[in-house]
RODRENDO-758497 format. One record per residue (C-alpha): residue number from 1; residue in one letter; x, y, z. Coordinates in nm, 3 decimals. Layout:
BEGIN
+-----+------+---------+---------+---------+
!  nr ! rest !      c1 !      c2 !      c3 !
+-----+------+---------+---------+---------+
! NUM !    A !       X !       Y !       Z !
...
+-----+------+---------+---------+---------+
END
This chain:
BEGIN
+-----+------+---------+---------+---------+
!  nr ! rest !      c1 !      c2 !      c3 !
+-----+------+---------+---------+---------+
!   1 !    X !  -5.004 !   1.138 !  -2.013 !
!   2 !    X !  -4.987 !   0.751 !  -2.065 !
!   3 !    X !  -5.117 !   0.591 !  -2.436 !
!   4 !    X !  -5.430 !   0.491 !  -2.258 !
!   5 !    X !  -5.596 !   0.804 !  -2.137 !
!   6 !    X !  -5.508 !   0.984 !  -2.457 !
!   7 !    X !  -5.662 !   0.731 !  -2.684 !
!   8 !    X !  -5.970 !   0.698 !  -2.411 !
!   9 !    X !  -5.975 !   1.080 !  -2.404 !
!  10 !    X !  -6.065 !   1.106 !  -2.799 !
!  11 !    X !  -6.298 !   0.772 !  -2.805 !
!  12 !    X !  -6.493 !   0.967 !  -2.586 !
!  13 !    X !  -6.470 !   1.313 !  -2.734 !
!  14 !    X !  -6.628 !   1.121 !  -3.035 !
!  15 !    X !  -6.897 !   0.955 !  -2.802 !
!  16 !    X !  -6.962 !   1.328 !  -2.703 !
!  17 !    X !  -7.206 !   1.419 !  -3.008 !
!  18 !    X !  -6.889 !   1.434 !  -3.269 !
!  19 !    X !  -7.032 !   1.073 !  -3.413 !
!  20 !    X !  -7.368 !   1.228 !  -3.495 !
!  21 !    X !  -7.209 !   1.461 !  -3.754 !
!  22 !    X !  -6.976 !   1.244 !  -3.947 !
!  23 !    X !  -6.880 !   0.864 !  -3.990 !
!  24 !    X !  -6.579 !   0.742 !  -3.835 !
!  25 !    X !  -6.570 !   1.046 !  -3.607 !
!  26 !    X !  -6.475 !   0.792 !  -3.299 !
!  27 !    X !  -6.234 !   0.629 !  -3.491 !
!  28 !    X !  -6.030 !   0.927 !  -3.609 !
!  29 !    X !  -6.029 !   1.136 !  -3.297 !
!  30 !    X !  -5.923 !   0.832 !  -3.075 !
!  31 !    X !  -5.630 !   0.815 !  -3.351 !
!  32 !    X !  -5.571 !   1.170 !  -3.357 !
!  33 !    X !  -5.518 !   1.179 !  -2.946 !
!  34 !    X !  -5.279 !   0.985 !  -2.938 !
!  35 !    X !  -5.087 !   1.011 !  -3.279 !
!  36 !    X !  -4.806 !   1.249 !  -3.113 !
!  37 !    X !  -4.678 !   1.056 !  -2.942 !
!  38 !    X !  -4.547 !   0.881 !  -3.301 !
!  39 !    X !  -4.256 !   1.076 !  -3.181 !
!  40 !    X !  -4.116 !   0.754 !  -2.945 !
!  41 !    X !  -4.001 !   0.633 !  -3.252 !
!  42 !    X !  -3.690 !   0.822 !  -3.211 !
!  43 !    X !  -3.572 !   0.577 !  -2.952 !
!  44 !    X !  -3.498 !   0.351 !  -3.247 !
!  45 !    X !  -3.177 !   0.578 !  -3.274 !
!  46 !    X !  -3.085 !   0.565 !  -2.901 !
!  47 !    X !  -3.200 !   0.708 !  -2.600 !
!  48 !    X !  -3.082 !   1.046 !  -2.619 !
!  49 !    X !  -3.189 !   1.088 !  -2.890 !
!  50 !    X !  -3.556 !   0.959 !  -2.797 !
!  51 !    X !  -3.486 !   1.215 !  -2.531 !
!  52 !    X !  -3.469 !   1.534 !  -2.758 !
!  53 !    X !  -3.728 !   1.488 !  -2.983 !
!  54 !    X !  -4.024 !   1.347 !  -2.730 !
!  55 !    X !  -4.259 !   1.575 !  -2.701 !
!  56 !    X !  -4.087 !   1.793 !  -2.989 !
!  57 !    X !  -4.247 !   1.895 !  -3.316 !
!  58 !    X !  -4.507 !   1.635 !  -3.322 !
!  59 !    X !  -4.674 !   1.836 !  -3.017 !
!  60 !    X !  -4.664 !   2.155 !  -3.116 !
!  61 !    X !  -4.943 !   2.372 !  -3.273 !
!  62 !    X !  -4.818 !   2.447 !  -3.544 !
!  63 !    X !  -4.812 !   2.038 !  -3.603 !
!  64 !    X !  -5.143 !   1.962 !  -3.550 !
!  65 !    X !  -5.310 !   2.070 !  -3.806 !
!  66 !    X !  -5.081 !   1.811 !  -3.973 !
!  67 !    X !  -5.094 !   1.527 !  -3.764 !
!  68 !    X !  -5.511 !   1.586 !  -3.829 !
!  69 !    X !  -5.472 !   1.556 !  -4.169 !
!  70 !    X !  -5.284 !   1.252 !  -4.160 !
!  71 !    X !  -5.525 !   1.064 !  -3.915 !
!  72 !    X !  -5.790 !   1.213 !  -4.166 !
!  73 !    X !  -5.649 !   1.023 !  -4.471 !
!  74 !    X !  -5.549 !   0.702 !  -4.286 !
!  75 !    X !  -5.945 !   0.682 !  -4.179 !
!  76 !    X !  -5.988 !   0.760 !  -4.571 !
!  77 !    X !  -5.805 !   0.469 !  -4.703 !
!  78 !    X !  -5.984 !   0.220 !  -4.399 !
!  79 !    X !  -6.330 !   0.384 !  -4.552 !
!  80 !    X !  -6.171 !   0.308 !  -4.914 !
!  81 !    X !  -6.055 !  -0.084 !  -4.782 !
!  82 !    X !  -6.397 !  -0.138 !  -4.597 !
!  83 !    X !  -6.585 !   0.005 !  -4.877 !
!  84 !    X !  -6.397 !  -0.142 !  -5.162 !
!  85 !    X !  -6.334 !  -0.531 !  -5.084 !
!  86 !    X !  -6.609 !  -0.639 !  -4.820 !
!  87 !    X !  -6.968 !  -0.597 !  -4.844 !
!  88 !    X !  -7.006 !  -0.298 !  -4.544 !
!  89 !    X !  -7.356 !  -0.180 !  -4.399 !
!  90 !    X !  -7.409 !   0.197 !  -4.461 !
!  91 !    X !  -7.256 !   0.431 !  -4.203 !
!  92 !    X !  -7.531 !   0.571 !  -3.953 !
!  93 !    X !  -7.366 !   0.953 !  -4.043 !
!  94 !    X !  -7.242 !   1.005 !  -4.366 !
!  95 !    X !  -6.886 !   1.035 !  -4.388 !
!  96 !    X !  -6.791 !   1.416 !  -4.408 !
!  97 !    X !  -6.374 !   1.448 !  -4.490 !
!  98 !    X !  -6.380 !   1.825 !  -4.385 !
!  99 !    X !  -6.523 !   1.733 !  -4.081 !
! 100 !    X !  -6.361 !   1.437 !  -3.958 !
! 101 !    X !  -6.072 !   1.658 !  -3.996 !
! 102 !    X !  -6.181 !   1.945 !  -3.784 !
! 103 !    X !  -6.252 !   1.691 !  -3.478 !
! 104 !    X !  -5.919 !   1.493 !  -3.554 !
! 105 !    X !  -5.788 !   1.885 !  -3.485 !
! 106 !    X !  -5.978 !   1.890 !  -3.185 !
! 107 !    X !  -5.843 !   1.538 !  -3.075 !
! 108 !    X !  -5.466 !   1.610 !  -3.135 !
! 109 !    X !  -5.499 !   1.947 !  -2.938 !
! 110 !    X !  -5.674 !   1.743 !  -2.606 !
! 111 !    X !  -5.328 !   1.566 !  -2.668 !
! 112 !    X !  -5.136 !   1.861 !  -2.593 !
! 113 !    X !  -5.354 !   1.980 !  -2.326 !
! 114 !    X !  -5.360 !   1.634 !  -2.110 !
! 115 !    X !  -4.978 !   1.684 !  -2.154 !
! 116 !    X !  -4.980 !   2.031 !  -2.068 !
! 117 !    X !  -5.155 !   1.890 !  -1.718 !
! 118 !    X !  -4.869 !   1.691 !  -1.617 !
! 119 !    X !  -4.483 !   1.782 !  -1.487 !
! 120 !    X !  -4.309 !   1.684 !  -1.755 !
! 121 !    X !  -4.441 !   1.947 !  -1.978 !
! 122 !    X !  -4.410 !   2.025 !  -2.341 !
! 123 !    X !  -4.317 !   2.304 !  -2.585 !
! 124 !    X !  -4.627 !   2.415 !  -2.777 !
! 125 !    X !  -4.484 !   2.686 !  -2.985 !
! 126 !    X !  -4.168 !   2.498 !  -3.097 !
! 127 !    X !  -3.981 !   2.570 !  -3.316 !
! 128 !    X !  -4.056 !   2.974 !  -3.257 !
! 129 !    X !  -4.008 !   2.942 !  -2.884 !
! 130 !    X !  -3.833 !   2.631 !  -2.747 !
! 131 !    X !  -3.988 !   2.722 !  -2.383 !
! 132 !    X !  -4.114 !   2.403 !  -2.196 !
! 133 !    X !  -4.416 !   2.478 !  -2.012 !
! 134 !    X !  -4.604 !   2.276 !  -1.738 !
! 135 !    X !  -4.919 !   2.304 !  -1.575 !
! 136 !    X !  -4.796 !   2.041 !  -1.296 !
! 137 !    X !  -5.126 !   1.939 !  -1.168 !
! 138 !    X !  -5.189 !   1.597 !  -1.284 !
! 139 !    X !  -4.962 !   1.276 !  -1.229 !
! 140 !    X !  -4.838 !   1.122 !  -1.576 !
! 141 !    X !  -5.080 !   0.805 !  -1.489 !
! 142 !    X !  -5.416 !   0.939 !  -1.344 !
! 143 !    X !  -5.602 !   0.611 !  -1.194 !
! 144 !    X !  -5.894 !   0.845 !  -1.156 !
! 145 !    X !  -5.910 !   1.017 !  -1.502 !
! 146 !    X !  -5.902 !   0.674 !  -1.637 !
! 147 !    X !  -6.144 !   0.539 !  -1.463 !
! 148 !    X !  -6.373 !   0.753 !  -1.576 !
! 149 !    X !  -6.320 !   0.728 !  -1.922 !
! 150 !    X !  -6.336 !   0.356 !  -1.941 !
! 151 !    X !  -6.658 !   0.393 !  -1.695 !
! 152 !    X !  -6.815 !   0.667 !  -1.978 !
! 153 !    X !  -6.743 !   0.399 !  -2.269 !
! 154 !    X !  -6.817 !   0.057 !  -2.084 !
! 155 !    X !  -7.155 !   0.114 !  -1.954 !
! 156 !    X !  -7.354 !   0.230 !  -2.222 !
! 157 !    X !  -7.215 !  -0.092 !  -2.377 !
! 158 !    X !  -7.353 !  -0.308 !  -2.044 !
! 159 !    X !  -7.705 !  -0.076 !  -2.066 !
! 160 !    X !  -7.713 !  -0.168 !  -2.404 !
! 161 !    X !  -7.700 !  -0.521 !  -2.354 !
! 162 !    X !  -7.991 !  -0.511 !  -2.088 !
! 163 !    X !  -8.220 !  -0.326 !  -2.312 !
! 164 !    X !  -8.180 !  -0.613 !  -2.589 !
! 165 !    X !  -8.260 !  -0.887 !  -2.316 !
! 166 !    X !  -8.560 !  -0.688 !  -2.225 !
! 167 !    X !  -8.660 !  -0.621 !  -2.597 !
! 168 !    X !  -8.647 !  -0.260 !  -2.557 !
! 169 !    X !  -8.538 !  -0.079 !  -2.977 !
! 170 !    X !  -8.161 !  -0.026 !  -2.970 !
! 171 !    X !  -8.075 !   0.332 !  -2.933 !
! 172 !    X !  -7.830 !   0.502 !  -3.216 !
! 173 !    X !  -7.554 !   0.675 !  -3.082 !
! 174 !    X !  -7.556 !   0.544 !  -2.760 !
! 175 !    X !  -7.316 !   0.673 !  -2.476 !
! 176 !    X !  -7.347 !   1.062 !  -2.526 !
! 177 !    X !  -7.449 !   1.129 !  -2.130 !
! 178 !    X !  -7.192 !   0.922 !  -1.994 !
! 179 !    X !  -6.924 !   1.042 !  -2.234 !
! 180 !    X !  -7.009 !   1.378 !  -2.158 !
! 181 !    X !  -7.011 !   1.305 !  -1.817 !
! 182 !    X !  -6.671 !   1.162 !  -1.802 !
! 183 !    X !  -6.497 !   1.493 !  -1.932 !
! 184 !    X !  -6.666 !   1.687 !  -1.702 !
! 185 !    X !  -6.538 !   1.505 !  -1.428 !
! 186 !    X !  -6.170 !   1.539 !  -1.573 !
! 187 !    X !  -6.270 !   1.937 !  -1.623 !
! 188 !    X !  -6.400 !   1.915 !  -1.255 !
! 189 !    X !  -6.099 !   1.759 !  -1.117 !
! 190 !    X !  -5.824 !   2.017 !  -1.325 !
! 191 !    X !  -5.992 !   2.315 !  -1.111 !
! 192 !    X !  -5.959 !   2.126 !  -0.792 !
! 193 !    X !  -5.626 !   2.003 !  -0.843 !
! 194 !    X !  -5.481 !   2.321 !  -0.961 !
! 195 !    X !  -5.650 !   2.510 !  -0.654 !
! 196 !    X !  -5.479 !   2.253 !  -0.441 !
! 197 !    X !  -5.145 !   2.257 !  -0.633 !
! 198 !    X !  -5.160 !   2.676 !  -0.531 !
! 199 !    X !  -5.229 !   2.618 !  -0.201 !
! 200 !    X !  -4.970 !   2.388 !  -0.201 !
! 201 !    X !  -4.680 !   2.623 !  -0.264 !
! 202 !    X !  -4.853 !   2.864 !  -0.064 !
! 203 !    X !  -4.838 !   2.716 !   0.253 !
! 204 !    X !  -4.483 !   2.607 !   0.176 !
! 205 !    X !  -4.395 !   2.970 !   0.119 !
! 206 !    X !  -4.579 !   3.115 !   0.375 !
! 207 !    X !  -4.390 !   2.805 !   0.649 !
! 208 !    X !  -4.102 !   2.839 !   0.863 !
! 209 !    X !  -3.960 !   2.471 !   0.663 !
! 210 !    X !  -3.608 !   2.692 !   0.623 !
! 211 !    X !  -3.494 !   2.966 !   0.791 !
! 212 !    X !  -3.299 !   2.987 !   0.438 !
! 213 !    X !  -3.412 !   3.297 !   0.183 !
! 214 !    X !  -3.704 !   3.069 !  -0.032 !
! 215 !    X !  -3.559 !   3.139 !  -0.428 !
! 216 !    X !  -3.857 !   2.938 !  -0.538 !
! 217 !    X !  -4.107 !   2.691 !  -0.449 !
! 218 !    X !  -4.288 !   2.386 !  -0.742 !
! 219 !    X !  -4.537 !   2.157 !  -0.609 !
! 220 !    X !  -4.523 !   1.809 !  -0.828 !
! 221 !    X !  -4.857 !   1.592 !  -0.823 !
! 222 !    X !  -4.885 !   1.244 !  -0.661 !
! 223 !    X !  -5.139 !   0.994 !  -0.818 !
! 224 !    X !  -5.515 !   0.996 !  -0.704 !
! 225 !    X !  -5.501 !   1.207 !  -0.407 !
! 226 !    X !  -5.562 !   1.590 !  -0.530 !
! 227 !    X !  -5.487 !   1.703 !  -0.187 !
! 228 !    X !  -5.093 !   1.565 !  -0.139 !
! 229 !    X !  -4.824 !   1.728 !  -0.336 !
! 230 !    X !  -4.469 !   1.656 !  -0.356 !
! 231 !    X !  -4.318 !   1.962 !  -0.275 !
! 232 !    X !  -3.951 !   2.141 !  -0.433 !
! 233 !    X !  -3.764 !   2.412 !  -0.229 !
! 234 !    X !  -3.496 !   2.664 !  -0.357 !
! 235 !    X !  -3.243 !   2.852 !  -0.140 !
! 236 !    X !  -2.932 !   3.004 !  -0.282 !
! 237 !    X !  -2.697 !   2.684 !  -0.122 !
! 238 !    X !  -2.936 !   2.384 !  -0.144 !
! 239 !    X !  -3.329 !   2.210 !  -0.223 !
! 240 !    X !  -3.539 !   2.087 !   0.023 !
! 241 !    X !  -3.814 !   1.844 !  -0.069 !
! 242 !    X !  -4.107 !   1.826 !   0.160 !
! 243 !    X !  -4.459 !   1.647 !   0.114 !
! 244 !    X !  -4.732 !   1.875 !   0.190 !
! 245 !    X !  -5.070 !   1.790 !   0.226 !
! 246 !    X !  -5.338 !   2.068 !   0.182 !
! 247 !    X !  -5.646 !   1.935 !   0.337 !
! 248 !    X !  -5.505 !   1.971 !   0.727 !
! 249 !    X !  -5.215 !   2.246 !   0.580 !
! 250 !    X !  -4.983 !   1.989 !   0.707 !
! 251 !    X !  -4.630 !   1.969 !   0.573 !
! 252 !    X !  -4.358 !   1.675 !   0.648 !
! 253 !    X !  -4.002 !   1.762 !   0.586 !
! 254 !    X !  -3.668 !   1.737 !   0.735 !
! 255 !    X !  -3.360 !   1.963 !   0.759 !
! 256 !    X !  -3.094 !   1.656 !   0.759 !
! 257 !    X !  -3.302 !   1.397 !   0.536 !
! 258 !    X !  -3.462 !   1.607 !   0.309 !
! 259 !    X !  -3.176 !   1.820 !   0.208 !
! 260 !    X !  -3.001 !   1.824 !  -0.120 !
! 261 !    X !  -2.691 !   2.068 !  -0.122 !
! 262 !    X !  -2.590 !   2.219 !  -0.489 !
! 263 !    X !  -2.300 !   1.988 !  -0.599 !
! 264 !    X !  -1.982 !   2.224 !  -0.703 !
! 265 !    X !  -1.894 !   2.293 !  -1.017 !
! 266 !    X !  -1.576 !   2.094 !  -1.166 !
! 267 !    X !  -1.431 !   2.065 !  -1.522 !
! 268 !    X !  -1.590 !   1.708 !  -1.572 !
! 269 !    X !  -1.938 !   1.911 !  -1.524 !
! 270 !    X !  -1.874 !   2.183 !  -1.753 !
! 271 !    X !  -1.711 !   1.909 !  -2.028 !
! 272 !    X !  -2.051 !   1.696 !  -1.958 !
! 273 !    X !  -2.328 !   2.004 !  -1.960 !
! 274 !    X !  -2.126 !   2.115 !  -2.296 !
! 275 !    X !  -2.235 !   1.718 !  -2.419 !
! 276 !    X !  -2.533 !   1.587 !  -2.606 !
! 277 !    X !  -2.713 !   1.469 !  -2.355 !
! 278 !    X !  -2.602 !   1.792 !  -2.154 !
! 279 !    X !  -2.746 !   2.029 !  -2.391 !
! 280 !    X !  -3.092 !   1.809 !  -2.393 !
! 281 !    X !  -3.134 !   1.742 !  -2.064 !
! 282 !    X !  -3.045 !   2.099 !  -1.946 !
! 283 !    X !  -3.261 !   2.249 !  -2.204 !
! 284 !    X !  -3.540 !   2.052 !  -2.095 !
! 285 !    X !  -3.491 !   2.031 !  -1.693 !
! 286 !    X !  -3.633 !   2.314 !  -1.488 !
! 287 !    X !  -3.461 !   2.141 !  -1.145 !
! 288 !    X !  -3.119 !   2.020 !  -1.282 !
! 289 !    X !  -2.850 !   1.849 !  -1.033 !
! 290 !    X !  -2.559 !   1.774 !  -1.239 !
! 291 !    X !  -2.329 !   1.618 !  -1.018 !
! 292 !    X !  -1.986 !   1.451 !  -1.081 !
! 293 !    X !  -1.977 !   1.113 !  -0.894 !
! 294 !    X !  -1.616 !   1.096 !  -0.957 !
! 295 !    X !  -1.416 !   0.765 !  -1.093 !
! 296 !    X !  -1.688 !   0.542 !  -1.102 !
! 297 !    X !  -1.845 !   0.361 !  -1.423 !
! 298 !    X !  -2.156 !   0.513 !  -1.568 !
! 299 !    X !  -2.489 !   0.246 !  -1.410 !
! 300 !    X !  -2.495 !  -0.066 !  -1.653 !
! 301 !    X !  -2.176 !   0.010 !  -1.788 !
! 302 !    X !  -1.957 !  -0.290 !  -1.657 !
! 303 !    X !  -1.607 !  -0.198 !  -1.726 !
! 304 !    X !  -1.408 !  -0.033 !  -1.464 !
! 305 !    X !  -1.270 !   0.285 !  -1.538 !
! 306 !    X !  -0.920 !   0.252 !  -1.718 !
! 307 !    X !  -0.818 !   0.563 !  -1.539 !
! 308 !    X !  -0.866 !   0.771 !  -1.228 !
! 309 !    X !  -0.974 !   1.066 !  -1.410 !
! 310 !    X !  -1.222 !   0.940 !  -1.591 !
! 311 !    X !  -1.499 !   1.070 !  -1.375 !
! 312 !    X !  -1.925 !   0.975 !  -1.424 !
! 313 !    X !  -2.137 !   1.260 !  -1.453 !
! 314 !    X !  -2.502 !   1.266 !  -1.342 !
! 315 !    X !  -2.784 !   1.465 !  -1.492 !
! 316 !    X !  -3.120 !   1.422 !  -1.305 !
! 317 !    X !  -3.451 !   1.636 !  -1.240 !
! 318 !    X !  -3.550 !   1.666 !  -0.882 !
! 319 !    X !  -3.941 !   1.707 !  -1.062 !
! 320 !    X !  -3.914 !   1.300 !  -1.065 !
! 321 !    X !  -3.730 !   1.249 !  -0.738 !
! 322 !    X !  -4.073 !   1.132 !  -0.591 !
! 323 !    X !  -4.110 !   0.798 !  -0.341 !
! 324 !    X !  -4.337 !   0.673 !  -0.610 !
! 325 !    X !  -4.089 !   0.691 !  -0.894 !
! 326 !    X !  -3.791 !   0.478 !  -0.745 !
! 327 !    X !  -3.739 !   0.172 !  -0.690 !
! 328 !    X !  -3.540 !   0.248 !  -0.381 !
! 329 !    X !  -3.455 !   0.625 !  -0.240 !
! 330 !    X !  -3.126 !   0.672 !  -0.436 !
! 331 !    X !  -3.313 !   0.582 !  -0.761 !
! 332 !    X !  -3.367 !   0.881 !  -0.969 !
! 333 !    X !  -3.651 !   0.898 !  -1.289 !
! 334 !    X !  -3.575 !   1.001 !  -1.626 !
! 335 !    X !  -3.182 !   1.065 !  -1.518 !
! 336 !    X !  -2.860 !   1.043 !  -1.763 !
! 337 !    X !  -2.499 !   1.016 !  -1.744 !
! 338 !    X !  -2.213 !   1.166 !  -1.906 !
! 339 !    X !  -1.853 !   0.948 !  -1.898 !
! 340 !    X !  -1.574 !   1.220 !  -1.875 !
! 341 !    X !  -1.240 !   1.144 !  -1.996 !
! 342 !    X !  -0.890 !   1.258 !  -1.865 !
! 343 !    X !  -0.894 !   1.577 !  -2.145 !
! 344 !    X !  -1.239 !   1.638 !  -2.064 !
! 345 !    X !  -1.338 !   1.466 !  -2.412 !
! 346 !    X !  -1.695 !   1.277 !  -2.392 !
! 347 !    X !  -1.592 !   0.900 !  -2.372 !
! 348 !    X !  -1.975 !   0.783 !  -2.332 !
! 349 !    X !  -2.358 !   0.857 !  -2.303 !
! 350 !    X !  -2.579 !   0.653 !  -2.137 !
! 351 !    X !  -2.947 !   0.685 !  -2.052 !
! 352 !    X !  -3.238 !   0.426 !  -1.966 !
! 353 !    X !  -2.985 !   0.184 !  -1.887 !
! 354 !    X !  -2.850 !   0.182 !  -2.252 !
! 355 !    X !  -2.542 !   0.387 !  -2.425 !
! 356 !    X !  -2.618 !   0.656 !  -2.716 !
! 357 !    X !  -2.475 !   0.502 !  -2.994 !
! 358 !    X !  -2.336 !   0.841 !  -3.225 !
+-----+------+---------+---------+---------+
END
């Protein structure tokens, strides 16, 4: 999920009761949600590389017990700082260190699971068992799931504020309800989506959409709306996207538009899946199209191929083919390309509009 929720998601976690048993308890689970994601700093060293280790050891479980004791010492030294050169007001808990980091734990692991929600997945068991896994119920930006979050910390704030104008004793700890109340809607709205996301791929397989045997069916989740899906299709030649909505079993595809055959197999492929970014991408990707676009420069890359054979590879998931995520229909998110050369050598990698530096 995006920064936001995660670091919403453990401010209100610690809103939930957590800040009656322990100082700080807000400030170090909204650090430990999101500290995972720490991992983007691997970008520094290109995009591939920013590639293979997002969502890698920093989101694991055997890593969170970890990243909790980290988040549990940085709130030390910011108790040691507050405590130690400005005159501070005593804490309204006391501040309990074995505690603090049992609910960072907690805090890091609502990390994984918000991630788990989404289609991008991630690999909780790494390194014993580099499986990706995916939930695919929830869109990587949920207007509604932050919405309620910011609701659940926000108006206790605004109630607050009316209760001093009227006099009324300020209340300690204020915010449980509505904090409490904001997760249960997120718990609320997992059960519906993921009966919708089932119903979903069952109408789709249960459809006459292809006359094609059906190899396998994934329904990806659009933003908001828990009853539209964006729909994958396997046969043994080509995919077939479709955009189902569940609430009047209605499903909208095309046989000519909505068609995408398996490209063939050539010896720039095979040099470009045996790449970098080709053993990445293809480790991560659960609907690869790896397609050789043939003697054409890689996008951004503004020099004209010096010979014909130097072909342009494409790696993209059809997961992020939606509408949503493109700027226009041939866009593809979160694609990657591999420049062949004439002996099949690797003359370039580029991703996110930039080239992997080696």
């Amino acid at each position: 999920m995006d920064p936001l929720t995660h670091f919403l998601t453990g401010a209100c976690l610690g809103r939930a009761g957590f800040n009656r048993k322990a100082a700080y308890a807000t400030l170090a689970m909204t650090l430990a949600a999101e500290a995972p994601d720490l991992d983007v700093l691997w970008a520094f060293r290109g995009p591939v590389a920013g590639f293979e280790h997002h969502r890698g050891i920093t989101h694991t479980f055997i890593a969170a017990p970890v990243i909790a004791l980290v988040t549990t010492a940085v709130v030390w030294l910011i108790h040691k700082i507050r405590t130690g050169r400005f005159r501070s007001k005593p804490t309204k808990a006391p501040p309990r260190w074995g505690l603090l980091w049992c609910f960072a734990l907690i805090a890091d692991l609502s990390h994984l699971l918000l991630d788990f929600t989404n289609n991008y997945g991630l690999r909780p068991f790494f390194p014993f068992n580099p499986r990706w896994y995916a939930w695919d119920i929830v869109f990587i930006i949920e207007p509604l799931i932050i919405g309620a979050l910011l609701l659940a910390l926000i108006m206790p704030s605004l109630f607050g504020l009316a209760d001093r104008e009227m006099g009324v004793k300020r209340t300690l700890f204020r915010g449980r309800g509505s904090a409490i109340a904001a997760l249960v809607f997120i718990a609320l709205l997992y059960a519906v989506r993921n009966a919708e996301h089932a119903h979903a791929i069952n109408l789709v397989r249960n459809s006459t959409v292809t006359n094609a045997p059906i190899l396998r069916v994934s329904a990806q989740p659009e933003p908001i709306n828990p009853f539209l899906w964006y729909v994958l299709i396997e046969t043994p030649d080509y995919y077939q996207t479709a955009t189902v909505h569940t609430r009047s079993d209605q499903i909208d595809t095309d046989s000519a538009e909505n068609v995408i055959y398996k490209p063939p197999v050539t010896t720039s492929t095979l040099a470009a899946k045996r790449s970098w970014l080709g053993k990445v991408y293809l480790d991560w990707s659960k609907w690869p199209i790896v397609e050789d676009k043939g003697a054409i420069a890689p996008p951004d890359y503004k020099v004209d191929p010096p010979d014909p054979n130097w072909h342009t590879v494409e790696f993209r998931d059809l997961r992020f083919g939606y509408p949503i995520l493109s700027l226009k229909p041939s866009d593809s998110a979160l694609a990657g390309w591999v420049y062949v050369g004439p002996q099949q050598e690797i003359e370039g990698i580029f991703m996110s509009g930039t080239e992997q530096k080696n």
